[in-house]
Structures are given as structure tokens and as C-alpha cells.
C-alpha positions, 0 to 999 in steps of 0.5 A: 144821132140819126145810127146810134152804133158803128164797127170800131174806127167807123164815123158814127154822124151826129146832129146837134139841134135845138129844141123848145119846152114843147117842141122837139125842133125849133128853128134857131132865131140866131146863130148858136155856138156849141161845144162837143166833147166826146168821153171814150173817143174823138170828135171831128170838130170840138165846135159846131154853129147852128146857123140863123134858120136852121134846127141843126148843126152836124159833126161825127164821134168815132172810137178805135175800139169796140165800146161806147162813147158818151158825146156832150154838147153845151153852149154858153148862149142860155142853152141846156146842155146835152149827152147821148151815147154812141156804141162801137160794136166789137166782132165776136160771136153773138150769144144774147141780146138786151133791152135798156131804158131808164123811162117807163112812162111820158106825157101823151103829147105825140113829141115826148118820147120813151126810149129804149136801146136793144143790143145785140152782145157776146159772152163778155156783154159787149155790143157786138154786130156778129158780122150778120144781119139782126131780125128780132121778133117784135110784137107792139100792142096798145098806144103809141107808135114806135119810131127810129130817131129820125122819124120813120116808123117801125116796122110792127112784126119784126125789127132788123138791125143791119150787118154793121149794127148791134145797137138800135134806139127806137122811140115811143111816142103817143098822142092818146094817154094810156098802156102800151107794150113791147114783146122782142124775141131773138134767138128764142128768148123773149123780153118783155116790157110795158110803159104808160102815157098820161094825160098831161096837166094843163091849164085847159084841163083845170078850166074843164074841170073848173066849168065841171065843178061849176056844173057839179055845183049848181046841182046839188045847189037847186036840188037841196038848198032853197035859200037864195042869197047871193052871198050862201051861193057864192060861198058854195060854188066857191067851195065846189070848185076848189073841191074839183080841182083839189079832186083832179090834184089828187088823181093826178099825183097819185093821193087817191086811188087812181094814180096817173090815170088814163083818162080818154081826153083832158076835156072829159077828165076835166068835166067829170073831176069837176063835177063829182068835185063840185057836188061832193065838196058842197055836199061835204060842207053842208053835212060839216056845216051842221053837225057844227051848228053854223047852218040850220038844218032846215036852210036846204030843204026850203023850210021857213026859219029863223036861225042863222042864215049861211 
């Protein structure tokens, strides 16, 4: 929904489109059949067809009276079903505003967005539109931009909602991992909120990471370990890997200290989780390897002998 509120028996216009696992849009290859229902007010049309080459299909959702309106859309040809919610804003007086939004975080990809809905509501906490036009107070700081529905950027001091308004659903969207937060004051109270973006985990990431941890490898293997079989230094620089990727796991989900970190670039990440993975992990080994007894201890410091070679 390009509006997301209306006055009560106001059409509110809303657009039905596809979308893929990594893009917001996509064209459609064939004509795709939906059905639209409207939980708490009526649609103008049950059934809407994204035609052949096209992203979308367009309907409208009204409510005779203020309050929401939840609106699904579902189709029977392998395509996910949907909801948003439309709001029918009442005309009382306006005495406070709120700010919702069940997610905190997203990959920083520039498409998977964070929404957030401010409301403008009376004493009852209705959506109301006041009969005014809305100015808050908006201050954004860290990654990320904040966007309407329909793309437009936002303005960055001071956010309007219109006479007819009382509900707005901007979008934050990032390319670049790391913190961002938003400061909106309207009549003199202040909400604040904060959100983060993380690097997402892709297989380009664990190759890095994987030539990282080769890299880690080699130096501990030409700075410690003198005894050059083949079958010793692929042992290690298999160890090593694993180590780096293991190592890069464990930030990522949080096992270690660094929970979602935010890293500048997947690539970087990679490398430096390769690297610190590899060196450790055949560091690790050899130490374990000896108190067990399964390497001579004199294997890596390039001494002659005669003990079990690993």
C-alpha cells in the first residue's frame, strides 16, 4: 500500500505484487490469479491477475468506520500468501502519538526492509487524523536510509503526515551493515528507537573466509612446522579451514562474544575469520596433538628424529 490510512468510507488503493528470495520485485513470467480478502471491511474486487510482464495488480480496501483493516492475499499458483493492514482514521481530537514494529534488525542487503508505523491517536488510542496536518520531529543517525512504501526518500528533519492522515509506515533499508536510530518528537514527547543491519551469510563469505584461513594456515605451517610431507600439511591446512569457518559460525550466531557483528565488508570479514581460524585452529592441534603424544614435539621447530611422524 503505497497510503496505509484513510478517513473512515475512504478507498485506501492496494497493490498486489510479486516478489522473489532476493528481490523486492519481479516481473511475473505468467498470468498469476489472487484472492483478496479484507478482515474488518471490503474490497473492490475479491480477485485480482497479475498479468504476463508485469509486478502488480491493483485493488482497493475500504471501512465504514475508524479502525483497521487487515487485507490477505493468497493464490493457488505456488505463491506465498500475504497481509498488510490498512487504517480508517477516526476525527476526535488528538492527544498522543505511537511508534510500532515487531522488527529490530535485517540483513544489510539495500532490499530487506525494517518497518516501523507512527500513529497519531486520542485519548481512547485510535488512529485519529485531528482534522490538521502532522509535522513530527525526526531525527535518523547511522546506516541505512528511510524511505515511504513507494520508494521516495524521507525527509531527514521532519516527518508530515497529511490532513486526511494519521498513520505512516516509513522503511529502513541499508546496504552497509551496522547501527542506525531514530529520535520522533510530536508535541513535546520523544520516542526513540535504535535497530541494526548484519552482514549477511553467504557462500562469497565462507570462500573468503576459506582463502583466509588458508592464508592463516600457511603461517603458522612455514613458521613452526619443518617437517614437509604432504600428507602432515594437508592434515593442517584442513584442520585450519575448518577452524576458520567454525570461527566465522560461531560470531555469526552469536556462540562467541561478537553477536551479529558488524563487520565493514563481507570480504574483509571473511579473510580476518580465516586467518585468525586457520592459525589458531592448527596452533590448537599441535599443542593437543602433543600433550597426547601423537606428534614429536621436536616435528615443528625442524630437529631431526626418529619418533612418529604426523
Amino acid at each position: 500500500m503505497a497510503k496505509t490510512s484513510a478517513p473512515a468510507q475512504n478507498w485506501i488503493a492496494v497493490f498486489v505484487g510479486l516478489r522473489g528470495r532476493t528481490e523486492p520485485a519481479v516481473i511475473a513470467d505468467r498470468d498469476y490469479l489472487v484472492h483478496i480478502s479484507a478482515d474488518g471491511g471490503r474490497v473492490s474486487g475479491n480477485e485480482v491477475t497479475i498479468l504476463k510482464g508485469r509486478s502488480n495488480a491493483a485493488t482497493a480496501v475500504v471501512r465504514d468506520t475508524a479502525g483497521s483493516v487487515v487485507v490477505s492475499a493468497k493464490s493457488d499458483q505456488s505463491l506465498q500468501p500475504t497481509s498488510d493492514t490498512a487504517i480508517f482514521c477516526a476525527t476526535t481530537p488528538i492527544t498522543d502519538f505511537k511508534v510500532s514494529g515487531i522488527r529490530h534488525e535485517a540483513p544489510a542487503d539495500g532490499k530487506t526492509p525494517i518497518v516501523i508505523a507512527v500513529s497519531i491517536v486520542d485519548k481512547e488510542d485510535q488512529p485519529t487524523m485531528g482534522q490538521q496536518t502532522k509535522k513530527l520531529s525526526a531525527d535518523p543517525k547511522g546506516v541505512g536510509i528511510w524511505v515511504f512504501p513507494t520508494g521516495d526518500a524521507l525527509p531527514r528533519s521532519d516527518w508530515e503526515l497529511g490532513e486526511n492522515e494519521c498513520e505512516i509506515k516509513p522503511n529502513l533499508i541499508s546496504q552497509r551493515s551496522g547501527s542506525a536510530s531514530l529520535s520522533l518528537e510530536f508535541r513535546h514527547k520523544k520516542i526513540e528507537r535504535s535497530f541494526d543491519f548484519y552482514a549477511e551469510l553467504t557462500f562469497a563469505l565462507i570462500i573468503w573466509t576459506i582463502v583466509g584461513a588458508l592464508g592463516g594456515t600457511s603461517v603458522h605451517v612455514f613458521a613452526y612446522y619443518r617437517r614437509r610431507t604432504v600428507q602432515s600439511y594437508l592434515k593442517r591446512y584442513f584442520i585450519g579451514v575448518l577452524s576458520g569457518i567454525a570461527l566465522l559460525l560461531a560470531a555469526y550466531f552469536g556462540v562467541v562474544s561478537v553477536k551479529r557483528p558488524f563487520f565493514p565488508s563481507g570480504v574483509a570479514i571473511g579473510v580476518l575469520f580465516g586467518l585468525i581460524g586457520g592459525f589458531l585452529g592448527v596452533a590448537t592441534f599441535e599443542l593437543i596433538a602433543r600433550k597426547i603424544g601423537a606428534v614429536n614435539p621436536n616435528a615443528s621447530i625442524g630437529g631431526s628424529s626418529k619418533g612418529k611422524s604426523n
